[in-house]
N, C-alpha and C positions, 0 to 999 in steps of 0.2 A: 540846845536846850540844856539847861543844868537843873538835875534833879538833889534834893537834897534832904536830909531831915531838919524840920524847922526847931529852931532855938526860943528861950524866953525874949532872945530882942527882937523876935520876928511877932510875935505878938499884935503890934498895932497895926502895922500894915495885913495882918491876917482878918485882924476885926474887921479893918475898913474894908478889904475885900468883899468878906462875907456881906456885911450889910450892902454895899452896892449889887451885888448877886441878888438878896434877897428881895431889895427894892424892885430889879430888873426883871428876875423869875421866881415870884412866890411861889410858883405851883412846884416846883423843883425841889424845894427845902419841904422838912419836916417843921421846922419852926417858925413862926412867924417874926417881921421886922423889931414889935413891939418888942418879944419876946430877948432879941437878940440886944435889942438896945437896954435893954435890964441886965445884960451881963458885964462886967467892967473885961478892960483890957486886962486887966490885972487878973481877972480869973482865967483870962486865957492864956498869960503868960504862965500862969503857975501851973495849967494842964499840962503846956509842955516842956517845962521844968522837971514837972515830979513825975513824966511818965514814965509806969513800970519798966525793966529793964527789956521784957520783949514786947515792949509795944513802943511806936513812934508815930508820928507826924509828917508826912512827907508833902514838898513846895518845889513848882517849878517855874522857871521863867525861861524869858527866852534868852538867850546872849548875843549880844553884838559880832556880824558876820563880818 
């Protein structure tokens, strides 16, 4: 598994995640799909852009065994 902090390119596929999440398990989020679909990618990329210097964003996937 590779853990890592996410960047501004990791942005769209973060969005799409979340909203497949959200679609899948509303009750799990605090926000709802509508809500989430009012956000542009671009807001998320710039969250984790400009985040403060102790705070991050951390993504993991699996890796090819």
């Amino acid at each position: 598994m590779e853990i890592r902090s996410l960047v501004e390119s990791d942005a769209a596929a973060w969005w799409q995640l979340r909203l497949e999440s959200l679609e899948n398990e509303p009750l799990a989020f605090g926000k709802a799909v509508e809500e989430h679909l009012s956000t542009p990618v671009e807001t998320i990329a710039r969250r984790f852009r400009d985040a403060p210097r102790n705070s991050f964003h951390l993504g993991a996937s699996k890796t090819a065994i």
